[in-house]
C-alpha positions in Angstrom: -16.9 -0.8 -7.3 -15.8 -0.4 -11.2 -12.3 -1.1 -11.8 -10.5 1.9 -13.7 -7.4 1.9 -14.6 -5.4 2.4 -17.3 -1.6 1.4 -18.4 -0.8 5.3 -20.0 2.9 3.9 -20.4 4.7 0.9 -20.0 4.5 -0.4 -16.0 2.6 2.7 -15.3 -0.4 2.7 -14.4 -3.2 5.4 -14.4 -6.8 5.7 -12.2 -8.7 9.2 -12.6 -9.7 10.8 -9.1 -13.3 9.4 -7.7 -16.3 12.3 -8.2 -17.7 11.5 -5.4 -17.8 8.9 -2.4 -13.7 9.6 -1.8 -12.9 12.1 1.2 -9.2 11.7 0.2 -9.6 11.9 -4.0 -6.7 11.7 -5.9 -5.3 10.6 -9.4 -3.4 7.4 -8.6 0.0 6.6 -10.2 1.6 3.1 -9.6 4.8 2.5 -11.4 8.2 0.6 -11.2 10.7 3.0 -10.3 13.7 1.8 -12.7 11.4 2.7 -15.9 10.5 5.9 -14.4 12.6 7.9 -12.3 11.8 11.2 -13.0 8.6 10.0 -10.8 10.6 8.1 -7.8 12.9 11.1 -7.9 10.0 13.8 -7.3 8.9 11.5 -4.4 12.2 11.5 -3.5 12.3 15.3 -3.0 8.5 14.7 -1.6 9.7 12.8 1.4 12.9 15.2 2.1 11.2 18.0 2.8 8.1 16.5 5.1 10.2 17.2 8.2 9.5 20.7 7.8 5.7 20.7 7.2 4.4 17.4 9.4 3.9 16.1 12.8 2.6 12.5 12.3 3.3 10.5 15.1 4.9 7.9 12.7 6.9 10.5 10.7 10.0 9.3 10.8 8.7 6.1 8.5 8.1 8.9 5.8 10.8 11.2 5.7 14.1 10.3 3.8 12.6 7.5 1.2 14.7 6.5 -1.1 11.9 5.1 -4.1 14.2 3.7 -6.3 14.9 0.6 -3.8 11.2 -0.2 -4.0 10.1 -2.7 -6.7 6.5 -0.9 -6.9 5.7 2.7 -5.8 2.5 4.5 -5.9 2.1 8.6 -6.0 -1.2 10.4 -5.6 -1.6 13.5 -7.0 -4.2 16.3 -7.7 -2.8 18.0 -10.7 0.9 18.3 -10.4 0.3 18.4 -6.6 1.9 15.2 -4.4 -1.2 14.3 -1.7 0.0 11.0 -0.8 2.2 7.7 -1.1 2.3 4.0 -0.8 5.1 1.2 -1.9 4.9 -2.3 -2.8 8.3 -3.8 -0.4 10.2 -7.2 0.0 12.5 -8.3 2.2 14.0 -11.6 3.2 12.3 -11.9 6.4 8.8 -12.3 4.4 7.3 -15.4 2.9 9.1 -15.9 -0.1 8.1 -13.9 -3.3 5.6 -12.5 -1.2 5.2 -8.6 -1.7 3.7 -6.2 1.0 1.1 -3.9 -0.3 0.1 -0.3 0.6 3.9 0.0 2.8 4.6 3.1 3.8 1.2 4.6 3.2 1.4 8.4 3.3 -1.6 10.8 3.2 -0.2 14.6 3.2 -1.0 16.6 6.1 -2.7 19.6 4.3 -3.9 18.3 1.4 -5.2 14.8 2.4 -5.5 13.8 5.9 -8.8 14.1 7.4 -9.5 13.8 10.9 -12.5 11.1 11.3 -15.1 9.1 8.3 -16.3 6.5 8.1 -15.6 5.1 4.8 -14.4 1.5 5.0 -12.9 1.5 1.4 -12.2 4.4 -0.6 -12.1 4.4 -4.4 -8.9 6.0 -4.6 -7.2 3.7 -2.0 -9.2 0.8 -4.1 -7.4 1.7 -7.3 -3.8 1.6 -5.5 -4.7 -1.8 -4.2 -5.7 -2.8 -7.8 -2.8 -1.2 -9.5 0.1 -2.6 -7.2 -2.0 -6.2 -7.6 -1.6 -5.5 -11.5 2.3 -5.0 -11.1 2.6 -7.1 -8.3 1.8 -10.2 -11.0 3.8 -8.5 -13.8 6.8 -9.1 -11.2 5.7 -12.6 -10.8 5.2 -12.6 -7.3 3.1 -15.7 -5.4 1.5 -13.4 -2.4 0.6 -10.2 -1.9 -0.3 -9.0 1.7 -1.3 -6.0 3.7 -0.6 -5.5 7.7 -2.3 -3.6 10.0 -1.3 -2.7 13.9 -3.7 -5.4 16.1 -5.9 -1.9 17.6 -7.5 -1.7 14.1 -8.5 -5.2 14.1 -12.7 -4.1 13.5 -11.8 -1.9 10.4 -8.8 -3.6 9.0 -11.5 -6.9 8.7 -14.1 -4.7 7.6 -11.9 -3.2 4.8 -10.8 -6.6 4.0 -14.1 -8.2 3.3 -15.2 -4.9 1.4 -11.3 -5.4 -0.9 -12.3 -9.2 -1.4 -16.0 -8.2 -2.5 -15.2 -5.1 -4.6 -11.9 -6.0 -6.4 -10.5 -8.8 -8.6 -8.9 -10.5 -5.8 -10.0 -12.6 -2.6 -8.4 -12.3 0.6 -8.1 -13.8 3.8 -7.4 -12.1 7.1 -6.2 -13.5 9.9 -5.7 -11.4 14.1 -2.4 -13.2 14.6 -0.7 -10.8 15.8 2.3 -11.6 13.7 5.6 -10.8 13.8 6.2 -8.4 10.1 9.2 -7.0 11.2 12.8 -8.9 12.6 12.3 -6.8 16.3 10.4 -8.5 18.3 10.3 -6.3 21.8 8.6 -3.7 19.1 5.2 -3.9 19.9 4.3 -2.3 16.6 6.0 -5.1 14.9 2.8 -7.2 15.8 0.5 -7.1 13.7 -2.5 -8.8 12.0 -2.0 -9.8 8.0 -4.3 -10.2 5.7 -3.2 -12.0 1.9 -3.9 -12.8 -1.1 -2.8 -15.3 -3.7 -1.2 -13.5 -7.3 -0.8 -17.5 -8.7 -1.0 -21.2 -8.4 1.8 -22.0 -6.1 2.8 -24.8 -3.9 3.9 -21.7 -1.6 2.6 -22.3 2.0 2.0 -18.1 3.2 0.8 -18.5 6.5 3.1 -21.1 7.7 5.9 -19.0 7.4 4.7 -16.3 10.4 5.7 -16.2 13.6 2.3 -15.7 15.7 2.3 -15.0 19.8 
């Protein structure tokens, strides 16, 4: 898969919306929310008003986002339209200056949420891997990493290998499950990992995990 993106202003960047292959297209916008608020703002207002048009079982991880305490945020958009969301996130409780990719991943209910493909690795999801990768290293991160709850083990390797193959990065993946977030009786805080190394570091990532 081509990579194409484009830095249209300074820590933003820019991928056009796939023609074809993509049954959730979008123009993808990944920024840092300090140099450009009037973008984390209007996700902002976004995520405020999802309680009153969505159901998603995992709503409550959407609604209320504040994107101006995220170091990297990603908006996708069909014209001026809002279809979707991710955020790069750190916390203590991670390896450190390791940086979770696609957090918070948000497609919108009437715009871009189908019910069932079978696409392993869309282009536009592609491009927000890629761009968060981009700023991810600007930030001078070591890792970047992606989580995924145990039950999608089969895809979640599958759209692995397909990331490693297609984009600028490899990755590894690993079942675990591990434990991403500090509550452990939360089953959903289980999960399987997969990473990738930004630059040469004497950081050890997968020792850090706590694994059942």
């Amino acid at each position: 898969m081509l990579v194409n993106i484009v830095e249209i202003d300074h820590n933003l960047y820019f991928s056009p919306m796939a023609k074809s292959n993509d049954t959730r297209p979008a123009d993808i916008y990944t920024f840092i929310p300090d140099e450009h608020p009037r973008l984390a703002n209007e996700l902002n207002e976004y995520s405020k008003n999802l309680k009153y048009r969505d159901d998603h079982r995992l709503l409550e991880n959407y609604i209320d986002i504040d994107f101006t305490e995220f170091p990297i945020v990603s908006v996708w958009k069909r014209g001026e339209k809002i279809v979707g969301f991710s955020t790069g996130y750190t916390r203590d409780f991670y390896p450190n200056n390791s940086i979770r990719l696609l957090n918070r991943f948000y497609h919108d209910k009437d715009n871009s949420r189908v019910q069932f493909t079978r696409e392993v690795l869309r282009p536009s999801t592609f491009h927000c891997i890629q761009q968060q990768i981009l700023l991810a290293q600007k930030l001078n991160f070591d890792h970047a990493f992606i989580s995924s709850e145990p039950r999608t083990n089969k895809f979640f390797k599958q759209f692995i290998n397909s990331l490693s193959n297609k984009g600028t990065h490899s990755w590894s993946f690993k079942e675990g499950p591990f434990l991403v977030t500090p509550s452990y009786d939360n089953p959903k805080a289980w999960q399987s990992i997969a990473a990738t190394q930004l630059k040469n570091t004497e950081q050890k990532f997968w020792q850090h995990w706590r694994i059942v």
